[in-house]
C-alpha positions in Angstrom: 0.0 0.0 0.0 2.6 2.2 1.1 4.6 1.9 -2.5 1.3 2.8 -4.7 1.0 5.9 -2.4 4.6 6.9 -3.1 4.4 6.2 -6.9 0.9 8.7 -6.8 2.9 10.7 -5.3 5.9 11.0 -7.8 3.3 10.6 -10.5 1.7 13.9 -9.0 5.3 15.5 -8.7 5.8 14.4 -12.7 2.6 16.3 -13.9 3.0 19.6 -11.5 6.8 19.8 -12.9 5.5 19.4 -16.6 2.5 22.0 -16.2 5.8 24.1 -14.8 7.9 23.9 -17.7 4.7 24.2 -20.0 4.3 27.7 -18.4 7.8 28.9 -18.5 8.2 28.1 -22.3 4.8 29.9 -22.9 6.4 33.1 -21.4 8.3 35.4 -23.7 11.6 34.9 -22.4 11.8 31.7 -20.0 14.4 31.6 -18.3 16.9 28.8 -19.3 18.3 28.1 -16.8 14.5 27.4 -14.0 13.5 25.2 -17.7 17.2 23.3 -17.2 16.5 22.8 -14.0 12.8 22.0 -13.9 13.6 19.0 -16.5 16.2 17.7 -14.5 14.0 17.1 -12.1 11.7 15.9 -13.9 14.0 13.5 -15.7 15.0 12.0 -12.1 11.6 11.3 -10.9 10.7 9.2 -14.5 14.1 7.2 -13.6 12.7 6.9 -10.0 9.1 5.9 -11.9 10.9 3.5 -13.8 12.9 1.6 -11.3 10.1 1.2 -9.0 8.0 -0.4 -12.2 10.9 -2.6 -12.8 11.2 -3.8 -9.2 7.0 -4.8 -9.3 
């Protein structure tokens, strides 16, 4: 029980940071570095998405 509630949970962190980076490319000069960052973050919790699947 405890593992679906973390993988919502990541799941949830996945989507906010996308909606983030959706919004700083839609503004007339995002700032590259916040968008650099933003996917990095991103990129770590699909790794941490993926393992868990693999493990299950």
């Amino acid at each position: 029980m405890a593992m679906t509630a973390h993988v919502d949970s990541l799941k949830s962190k996945h989507a906010d940071l996308d909606a983030k980076i959706a919004d700083e490319e839609r503004r007339p000069h995002p700032d590259e570095a916040a968008l650099h960052e933003l996917k990095k973050q991103k990129l770590r919790i699909k790794d941490e998405l993926a393992s868990l699947e693999r493990v299950h």
